[in-house]
C-alpha positions as CSV (number, residue, x, y, z in Angstrom):
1,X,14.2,28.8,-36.2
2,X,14.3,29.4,-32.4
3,X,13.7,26.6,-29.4
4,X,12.6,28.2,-26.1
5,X,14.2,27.0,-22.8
6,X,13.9,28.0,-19.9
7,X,15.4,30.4,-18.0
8,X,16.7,28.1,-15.2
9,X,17.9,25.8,-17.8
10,X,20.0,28.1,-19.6
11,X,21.4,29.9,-16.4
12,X,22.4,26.7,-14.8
13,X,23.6,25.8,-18.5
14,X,26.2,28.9,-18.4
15,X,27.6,28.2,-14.8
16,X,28.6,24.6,-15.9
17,X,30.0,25.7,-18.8
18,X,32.2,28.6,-16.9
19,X,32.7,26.9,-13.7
20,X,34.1,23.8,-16.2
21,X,36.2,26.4,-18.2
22,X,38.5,27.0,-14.6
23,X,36.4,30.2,-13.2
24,X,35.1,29.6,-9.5
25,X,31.5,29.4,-8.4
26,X,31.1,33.1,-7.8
27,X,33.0,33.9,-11.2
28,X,31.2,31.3,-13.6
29,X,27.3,33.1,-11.8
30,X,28.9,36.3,-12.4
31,X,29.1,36.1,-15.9
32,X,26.3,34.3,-16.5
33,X,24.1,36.7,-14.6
34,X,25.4,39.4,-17.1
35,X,24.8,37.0,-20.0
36,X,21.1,36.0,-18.6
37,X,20.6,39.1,-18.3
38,X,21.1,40.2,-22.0
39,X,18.9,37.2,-22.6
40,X,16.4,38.1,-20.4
41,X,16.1,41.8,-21.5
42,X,15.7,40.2,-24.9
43,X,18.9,41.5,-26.1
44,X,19.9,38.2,-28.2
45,X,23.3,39.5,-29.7
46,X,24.8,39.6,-26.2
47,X,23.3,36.8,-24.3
48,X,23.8,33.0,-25.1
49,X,24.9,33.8,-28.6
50,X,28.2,35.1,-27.0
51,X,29.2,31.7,-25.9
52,X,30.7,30.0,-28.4
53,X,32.8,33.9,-28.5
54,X,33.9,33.6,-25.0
55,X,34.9,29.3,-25.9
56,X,37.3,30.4,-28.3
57,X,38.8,33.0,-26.5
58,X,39.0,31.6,-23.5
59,X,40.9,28.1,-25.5
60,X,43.2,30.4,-27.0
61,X,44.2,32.4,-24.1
62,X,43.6,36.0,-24.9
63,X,41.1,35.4,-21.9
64,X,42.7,34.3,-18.7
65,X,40.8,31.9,-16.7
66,X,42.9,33.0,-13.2
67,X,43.7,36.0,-13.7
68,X,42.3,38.7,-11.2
69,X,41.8,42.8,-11.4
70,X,44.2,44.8,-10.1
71,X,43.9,48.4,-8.8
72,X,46.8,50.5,-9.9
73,X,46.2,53.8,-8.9
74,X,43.2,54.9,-6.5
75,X,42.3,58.4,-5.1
76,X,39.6,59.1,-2.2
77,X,36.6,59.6,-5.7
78,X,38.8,57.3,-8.6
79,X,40.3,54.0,-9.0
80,X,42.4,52.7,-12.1
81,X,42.3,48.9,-12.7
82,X,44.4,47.0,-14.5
83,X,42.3,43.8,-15.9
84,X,44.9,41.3,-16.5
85,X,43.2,40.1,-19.4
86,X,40.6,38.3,-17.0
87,X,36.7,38.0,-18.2
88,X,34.9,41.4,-18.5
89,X,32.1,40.5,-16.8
90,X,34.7,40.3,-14.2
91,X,36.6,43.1,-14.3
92,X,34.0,45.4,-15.0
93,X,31.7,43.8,-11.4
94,X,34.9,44.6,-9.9
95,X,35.3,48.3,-11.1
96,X,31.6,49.4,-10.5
97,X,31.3,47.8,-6.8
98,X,34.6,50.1,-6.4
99,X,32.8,53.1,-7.9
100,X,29.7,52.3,-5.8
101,X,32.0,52.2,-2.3
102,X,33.4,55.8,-3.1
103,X,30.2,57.0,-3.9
104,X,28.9,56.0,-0.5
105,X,31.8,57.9,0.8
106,X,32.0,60.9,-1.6
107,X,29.1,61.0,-3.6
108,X,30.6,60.2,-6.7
109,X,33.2,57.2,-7.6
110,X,34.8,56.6,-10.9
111,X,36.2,53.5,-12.1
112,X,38.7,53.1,-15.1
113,X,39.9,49.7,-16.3
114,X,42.6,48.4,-19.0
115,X,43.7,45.1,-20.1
116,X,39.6,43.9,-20.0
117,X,37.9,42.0,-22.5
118,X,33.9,42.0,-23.7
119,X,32.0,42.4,-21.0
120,X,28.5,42.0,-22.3
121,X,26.0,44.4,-22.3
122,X,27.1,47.8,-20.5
123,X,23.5,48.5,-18.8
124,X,24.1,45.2,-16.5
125,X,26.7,47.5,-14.2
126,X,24.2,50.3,-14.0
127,X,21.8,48.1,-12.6
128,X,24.5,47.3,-9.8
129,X,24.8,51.6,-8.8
130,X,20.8,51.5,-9.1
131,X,20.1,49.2,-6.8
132,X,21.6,51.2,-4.2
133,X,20.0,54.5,-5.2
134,X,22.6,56.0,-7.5
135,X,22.7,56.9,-10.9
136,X,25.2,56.0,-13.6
137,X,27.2,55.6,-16.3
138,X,29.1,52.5,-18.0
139,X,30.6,52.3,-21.2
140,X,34.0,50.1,-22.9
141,X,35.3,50.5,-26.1
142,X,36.1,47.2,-28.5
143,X,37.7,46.0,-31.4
144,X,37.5,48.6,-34.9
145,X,34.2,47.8,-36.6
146,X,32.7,51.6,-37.2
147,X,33.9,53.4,-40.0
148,X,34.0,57.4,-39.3
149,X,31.9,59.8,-40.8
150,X,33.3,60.2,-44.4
151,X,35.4,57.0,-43.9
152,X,35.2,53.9,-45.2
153,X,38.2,52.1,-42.7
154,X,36.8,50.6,-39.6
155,X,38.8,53.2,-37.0
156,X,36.0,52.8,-34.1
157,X,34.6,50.3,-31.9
158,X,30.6,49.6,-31.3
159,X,31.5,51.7,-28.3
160,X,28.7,51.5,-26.5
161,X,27.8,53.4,-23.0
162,X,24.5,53.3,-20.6
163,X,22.8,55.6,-18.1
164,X,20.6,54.7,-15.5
165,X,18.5,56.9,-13.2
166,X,16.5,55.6,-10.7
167,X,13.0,55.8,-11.1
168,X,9.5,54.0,-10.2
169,X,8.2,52.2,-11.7
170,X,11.1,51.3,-13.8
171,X,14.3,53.3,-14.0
172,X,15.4,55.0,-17.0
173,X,17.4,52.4,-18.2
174,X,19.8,53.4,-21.3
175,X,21.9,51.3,-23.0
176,X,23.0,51.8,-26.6
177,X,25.7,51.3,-29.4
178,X,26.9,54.2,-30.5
179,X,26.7,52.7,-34.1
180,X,24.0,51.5,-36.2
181,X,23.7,48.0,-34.5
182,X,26.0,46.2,-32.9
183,X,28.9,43.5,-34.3
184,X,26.2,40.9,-32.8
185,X,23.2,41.6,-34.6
186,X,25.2,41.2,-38.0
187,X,25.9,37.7,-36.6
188,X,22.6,37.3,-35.8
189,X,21.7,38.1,-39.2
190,X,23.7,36.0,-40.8
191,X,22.9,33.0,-38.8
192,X,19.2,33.4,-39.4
193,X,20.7,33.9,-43.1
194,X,18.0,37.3,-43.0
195,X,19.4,39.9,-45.0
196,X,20.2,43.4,-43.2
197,X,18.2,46.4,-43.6
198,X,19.8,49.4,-45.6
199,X,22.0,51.7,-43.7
200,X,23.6,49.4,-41.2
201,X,26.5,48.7,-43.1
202,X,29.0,49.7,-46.0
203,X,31.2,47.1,-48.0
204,X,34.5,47.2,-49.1
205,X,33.1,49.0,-52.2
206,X,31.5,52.0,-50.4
207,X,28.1,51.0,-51.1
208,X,25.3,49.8,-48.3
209,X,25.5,46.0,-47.9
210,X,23.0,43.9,-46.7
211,X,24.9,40.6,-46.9
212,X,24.9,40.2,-43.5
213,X,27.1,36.4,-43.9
214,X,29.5,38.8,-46.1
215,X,30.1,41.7,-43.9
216,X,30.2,39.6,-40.9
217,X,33.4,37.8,-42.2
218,X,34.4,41.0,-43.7
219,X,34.5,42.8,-40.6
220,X,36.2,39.6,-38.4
221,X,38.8,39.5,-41.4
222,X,39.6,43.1,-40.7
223,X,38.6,44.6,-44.5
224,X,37.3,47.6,-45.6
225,X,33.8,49.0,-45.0
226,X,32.2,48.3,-41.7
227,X,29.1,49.7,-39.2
228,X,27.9,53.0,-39.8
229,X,28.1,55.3,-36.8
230,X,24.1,56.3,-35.1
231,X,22.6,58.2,-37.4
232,X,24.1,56.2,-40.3
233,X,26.5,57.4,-43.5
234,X,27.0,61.2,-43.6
235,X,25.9,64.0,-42.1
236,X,21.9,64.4,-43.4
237,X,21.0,62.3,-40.6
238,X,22.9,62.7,-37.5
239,X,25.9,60.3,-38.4
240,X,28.4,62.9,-37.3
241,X,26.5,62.8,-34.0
242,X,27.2,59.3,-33.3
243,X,30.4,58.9,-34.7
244,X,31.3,61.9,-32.2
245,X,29.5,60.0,-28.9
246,X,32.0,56.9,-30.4
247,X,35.2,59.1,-29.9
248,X,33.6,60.6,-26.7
249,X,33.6,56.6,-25.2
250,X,37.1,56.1,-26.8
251,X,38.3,59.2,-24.6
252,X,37.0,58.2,-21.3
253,X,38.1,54.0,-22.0
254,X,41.2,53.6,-24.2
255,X,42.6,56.9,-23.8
256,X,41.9,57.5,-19.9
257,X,43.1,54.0,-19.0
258,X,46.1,54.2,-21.2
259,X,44.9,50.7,-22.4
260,X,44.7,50.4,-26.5
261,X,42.7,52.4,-28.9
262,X,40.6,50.8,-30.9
263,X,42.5,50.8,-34.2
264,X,45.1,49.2,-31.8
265,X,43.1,46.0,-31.3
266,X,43.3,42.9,-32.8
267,X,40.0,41.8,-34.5
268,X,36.5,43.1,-34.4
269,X,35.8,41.9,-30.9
270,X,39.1,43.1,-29.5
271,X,41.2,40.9,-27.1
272,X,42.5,44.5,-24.7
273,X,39.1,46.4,-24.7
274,X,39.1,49.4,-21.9
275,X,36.0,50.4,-19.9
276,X,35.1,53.4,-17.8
277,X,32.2,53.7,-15.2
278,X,30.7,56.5,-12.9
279,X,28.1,55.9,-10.1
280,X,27.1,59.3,-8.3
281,X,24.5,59.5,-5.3
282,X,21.5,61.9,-6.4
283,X,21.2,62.9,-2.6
284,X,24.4,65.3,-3.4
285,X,22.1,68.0,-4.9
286,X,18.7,67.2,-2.8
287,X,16.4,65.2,-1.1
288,X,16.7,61.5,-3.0
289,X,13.1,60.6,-2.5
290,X,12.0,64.0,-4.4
291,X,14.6,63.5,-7.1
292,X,13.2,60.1,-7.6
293,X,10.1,61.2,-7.7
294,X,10.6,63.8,-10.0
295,X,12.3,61.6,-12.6
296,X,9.0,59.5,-12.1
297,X,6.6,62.1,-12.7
298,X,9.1,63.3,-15.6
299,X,8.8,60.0,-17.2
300,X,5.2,59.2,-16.8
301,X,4.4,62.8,-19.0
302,X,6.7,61.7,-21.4
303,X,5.2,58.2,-21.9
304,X,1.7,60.0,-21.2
305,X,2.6,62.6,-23.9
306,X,0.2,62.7,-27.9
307,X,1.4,59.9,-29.8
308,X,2.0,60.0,-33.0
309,X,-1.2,58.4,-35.9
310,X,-1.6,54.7,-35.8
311,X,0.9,54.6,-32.3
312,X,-0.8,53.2,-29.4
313,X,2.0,53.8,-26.6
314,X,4.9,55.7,-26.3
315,X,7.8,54.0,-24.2
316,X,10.8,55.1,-22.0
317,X,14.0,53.4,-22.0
318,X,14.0,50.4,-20.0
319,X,10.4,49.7,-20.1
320,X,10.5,47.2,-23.3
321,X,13.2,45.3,-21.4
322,X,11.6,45.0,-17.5
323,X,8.6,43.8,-19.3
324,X,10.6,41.0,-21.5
325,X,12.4,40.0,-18.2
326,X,9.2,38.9,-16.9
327,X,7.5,37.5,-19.5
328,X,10.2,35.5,-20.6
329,X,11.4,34.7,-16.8
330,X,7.8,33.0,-16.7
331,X,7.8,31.2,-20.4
332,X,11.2,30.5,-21.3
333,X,13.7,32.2,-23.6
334,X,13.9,31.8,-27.3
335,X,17.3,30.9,-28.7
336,X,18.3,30.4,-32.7
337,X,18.8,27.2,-33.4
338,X,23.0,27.5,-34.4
339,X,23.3,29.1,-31.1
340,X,21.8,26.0,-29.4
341,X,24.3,23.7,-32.0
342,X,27.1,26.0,-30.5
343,X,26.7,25.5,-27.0
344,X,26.2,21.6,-27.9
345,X,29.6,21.8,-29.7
346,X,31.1,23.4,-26.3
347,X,29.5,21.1,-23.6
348,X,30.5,18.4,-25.9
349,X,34.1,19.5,-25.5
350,X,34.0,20.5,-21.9
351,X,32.6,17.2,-21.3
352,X,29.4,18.5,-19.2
353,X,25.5,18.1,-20.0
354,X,24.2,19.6,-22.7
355,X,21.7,22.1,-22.3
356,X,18.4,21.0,-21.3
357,X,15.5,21.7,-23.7
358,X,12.1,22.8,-22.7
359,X,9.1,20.3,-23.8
């Protein structure tokens, strides 16, 4: 069962909790504008319900509190980061606003980072490159939890990346695992105690679970079987295709930053993840406004387009998630009712407020 609170409530609920955990002001919003903003996009696997995640590994130390990014290497379009282990959310703000400033400069920049940890949701730092009229790319590799095509031995992260592209009304906002689902919405799953639907995962056997309690602690507990690339098992429908767009993000993260692979990592989530982000000015091959424009036009045909018997509307990436943002800015945010326990547990031993419930 889900309570709703509201949006104020839960942001202000994160900063106390970060600012409390050692991060400064600017830090603890950081990261909770990236959470709120999984929250408010009504992705629930990587907003609230990541706090308890960040707790632990902030208590044990494989995240550290004081630690700040580092740039290692830098050309006049490139910049390689060393993380330090510090929060994603940090480290990844940090690489993109670098990308950003040599695409001002050059047209393009390109960020690389190492020693990171979870960042939450990859889409959050193409928002930052589309607010200033560029187009982008953001993507991280994590801890093994995809099995390859014809596998059954988790060799892969979620490894997800995002594109944006500016656009009116809404940009084309793309943001996607390049398995099945992600490690979160199997914890969703299994905290709702809702069985999976067939073809996210494989168990230990070789055969689709839908246990979602039993392949949650099967993947933590590093076993056999795991998420199923995009496309799902095989190559009938297209699993090949995702489990080739996973390597593709291992390429340009783990291998390009020389941080670890994922296979390298310890645990699901991954304690030395590795990211990799682009921003590029559209204004390199033309007139911005037209190229906007265009896109515009290009997505209004598409959403515009015949749709298929008994479908009302076709969408574009990013619309679903604009239009949650403001319904739920306006009435409040639904969040499961364990999640709400969690975040009692950590205020309880932070020694701040709990959060604040709406009536």
């Amino acid at each position: 069962m889900d309570m709703t609170v509201s949006s104020g409530a839960l942001r202000a609920f994160m900063e106390r909790v970060f600012a409390a955990e050692g991060f400064c002001a600017r830090d603890a919003q950081r990261i909770a504008d990236v959470l709120m903003l999984a929250d408010l996009f009504g992705i629930e696997s990587h907003g609230a319900q990541r706090m308890m995640y960040y707790h632990r590994n902030i208590a044990s130390g494989s995240v550290n509190v004081k630690a700040q990014p580092e740039i290692v290497r830098e050309t006049p379009v490139s910049v390689m980061i060393d993380g330090h282990f510090a929060m994603g959310q940090l480290s990844a703000s940090f690489a993109m606003e670098k990308a950003i400033k040599k695409a001002k400069t050059t047209g393009v920049g390109l960020a690389a980072v190492r020693n990171s940890s979870h960042f939450g949701i990859a889409g959050y730092y193409t928002l930052l490159a589309e607010s200033e009229g560029f187009a982008s790319f953001a993507m991280t590799n994590t801890g093994p939890i995809m099995v390859p095509t014809f596998g059954r031995e988790m060799m892969l992260g979620t490894n997800p990346l995002a594109f944006c592209m500016p656009a009116d009304p809404v940009p084309f906002w793309f943001d996607a695992s390049t398995t099945v689902v992600t490690l979160g919405k199997v914890e969703v799953h299994a905290k709702r105690g809702k069985a999976m639907p067939e073809g996210w995962t494989v168990g230990e056997d070789g055969k689709t679970c839908t246990d979602a309690a039993q392949m949650n602690a099967s993947i933590l507990s590093g076993g056999k079987g795991g998420i199923l690339p995009l496309g799902g098992e095989g190559e009938t429908l297209g699993g090949h295709k995702g489990y080739g767009l996973g390597v593709m993000v291992e390429a340009l993260t783990g291998v390009l930053a020389q941080g670890l692979v994922c296979p390298e990592m310890s645990g699901a989530h991954g304690d030395h993840t590795s990211h990799f982000f682009m921003a590029f000015d559209p204004a390199m091959f033309g007139e911005a406004a037209e190229i906007r424009a265009r896109m515009s036009r290009y997505l209004t045909m598409l959403r515009e387009s015949e749709k298929a018997e008994g479908c009302s509307r076709i969408y574009t990436a990013g619309e679903k998630a604009f239009a949650a943002k403001a319904l739920r800015t306006e009435r409040g945010i639904p969040v499961e009712e364990n999640t709400l326990r969690e975040m009692d547990v950590i205020a309880g031993e932070l020694g701040i407020p709990k959060l604040e419930r709406q009536e």
